[in-house]
C-alpha positions, 0 to 999 in steps of 0.5 A: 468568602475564603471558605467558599473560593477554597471549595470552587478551586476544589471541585474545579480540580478533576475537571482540569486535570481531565482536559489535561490528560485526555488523549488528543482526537486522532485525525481522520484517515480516508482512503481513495482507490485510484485506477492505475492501469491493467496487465493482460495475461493469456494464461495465469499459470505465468503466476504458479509453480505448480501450473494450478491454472491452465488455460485461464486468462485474466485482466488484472487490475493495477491499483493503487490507493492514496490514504489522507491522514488529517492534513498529510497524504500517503500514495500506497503504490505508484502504479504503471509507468505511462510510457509502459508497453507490450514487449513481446509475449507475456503479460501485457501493461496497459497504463491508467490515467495519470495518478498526479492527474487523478489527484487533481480531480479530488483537489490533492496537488503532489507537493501534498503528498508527503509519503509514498509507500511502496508494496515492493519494487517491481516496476507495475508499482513504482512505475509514477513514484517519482512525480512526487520527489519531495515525498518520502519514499517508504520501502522494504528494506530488502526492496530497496537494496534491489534498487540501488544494486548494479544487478537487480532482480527481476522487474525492477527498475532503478530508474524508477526510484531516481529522485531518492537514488539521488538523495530523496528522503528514503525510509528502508522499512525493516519490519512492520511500520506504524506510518503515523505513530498512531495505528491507523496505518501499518506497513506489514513485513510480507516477505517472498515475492521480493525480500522486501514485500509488505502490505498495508492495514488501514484502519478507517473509522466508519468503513472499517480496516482495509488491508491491502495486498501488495503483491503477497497474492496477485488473485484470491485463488492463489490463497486457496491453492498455495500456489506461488509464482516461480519468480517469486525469490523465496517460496518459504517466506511467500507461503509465511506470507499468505498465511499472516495476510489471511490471519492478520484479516480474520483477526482485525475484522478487516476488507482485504483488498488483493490489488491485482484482482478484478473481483476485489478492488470493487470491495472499495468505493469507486473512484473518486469516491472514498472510504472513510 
């Protein structure tokens, strides 16, 4: 009897250490692309220092994407404020339906919004963030001292980043930031159009890695051209910058999805459908 408990203890030994050591499962990661509105520019040579686009008009998208990570919710970008309007010549907003009001259809309250990730300060990216005070806010570092600078830059307005100017949870993101410790969602340093530029890699397991944009290219022919804003605050660091986000997509296999052009936002389910 002793002989035959011994063996069973024995042979049950690999099999506990096995659940022991087995990794747990990853939560599943879904990414909804949300209509946040559009700017209509009368020429994109507004976009090139090198006046790579005569006479070229565009209705630019103004996307932004929310990414559910098992239980949490991350908003990557906040779109146009509601209230934004033409003021004189130059690109015209034109502001989407509320994003608290598009989460709603899909059954996501903002207090289930954990993280708000933003691509970079300008105004057409936090224009909703602070519907979701409690979130914390995740922001390149050099974006971030824009925003609590008496003198900021250009197209960035503090007011916009109130709740964390008062004392919000703020992550000022140094380099690159796996956002929930398990690489299904890395923050990229893309430094150039703003010190703090960054784009995001979502790793999806059915659909595939999804990177998106920010503001490192605000359409695909700019890629092609090396043509860069004359707003942009380092023309160096913004070529740097186009050349990784085209590496680090030849080489993760992923979707890249430029937020700003019309042509590429259509590489994501419509909403309120998601990729999974």
């Amino acid at each position: 009897m002793k002989s035959s408990l011994l063996t069973l203890i024995l042979l049950s030994l690999p099999a506990m250490a096995t659940a022991q050591t087995a990794p747990p499962a990853k939560p599943q990661v879904e990414l909804w692309r949300l209509d946040c509105g559009s700017i209509d520019v009368s020429n994109i040579n507004f976009f090139s220092d090198t006046e790579a686009y005569p006479d070229h008009p565009l209705q630019m998208t103004d996307s932004c994407y929310l990414i559910r990570h098992g239980e949490e919710y991350l908003l990557w970008d906040a779109g146009l404020p509601l209230d934004a309007a033409p003021q004189g010549p130059g690109p015209q907003p034109k502001p989407g339906p509320a994003i608290t009001k598009q989460l709603a259809e899909i059954g996501v309250m903002p207090e289930q919004v954990t993280r708000v990730g933003i691509s970079h300060a300008h105004f057409d990216h936090m224009g909703q963030a602070a519907d979701f005070p409690a979130a914390t806010l995740l922001i390149g570092a050099g974006d971030w001292a824009e925003l609590t600078s008496d003198k900021p830059g250009f197209g960035i307005d503090p007011k916009l980043a109130q709740p964390w100017r008062d004392g919000g949870k703020v992550e000022a993101v140094e380099g690159d930031l796996d956002v929930f410790g398990d690489s299904s969602v890395t923050m990229l340093k893309m430094p150039g159009h703003t010190p703090g530029e960054t784009a995001l890699l979502v790793r999806l397991a059915d659909f595939g890695p999804v990177l998106l944009s920010g503001d490192v290219v605000h359409f695909a022919q700019q890629l092609l051209t090396g043509s860069v804003p004359p707003f942009n605050v380092n023309r160096a660091d913004s070529l740097a910058s186009m050349a990784r986000l085209e590496g680090l997509a030849k080489a993760q296999g992923a979707r890249l999805v430029i937020q700003h052009d019309p042509d590429h936002i259509g590489r994501l389910p419509a909403f309120p459908a998601s990729a999974q």
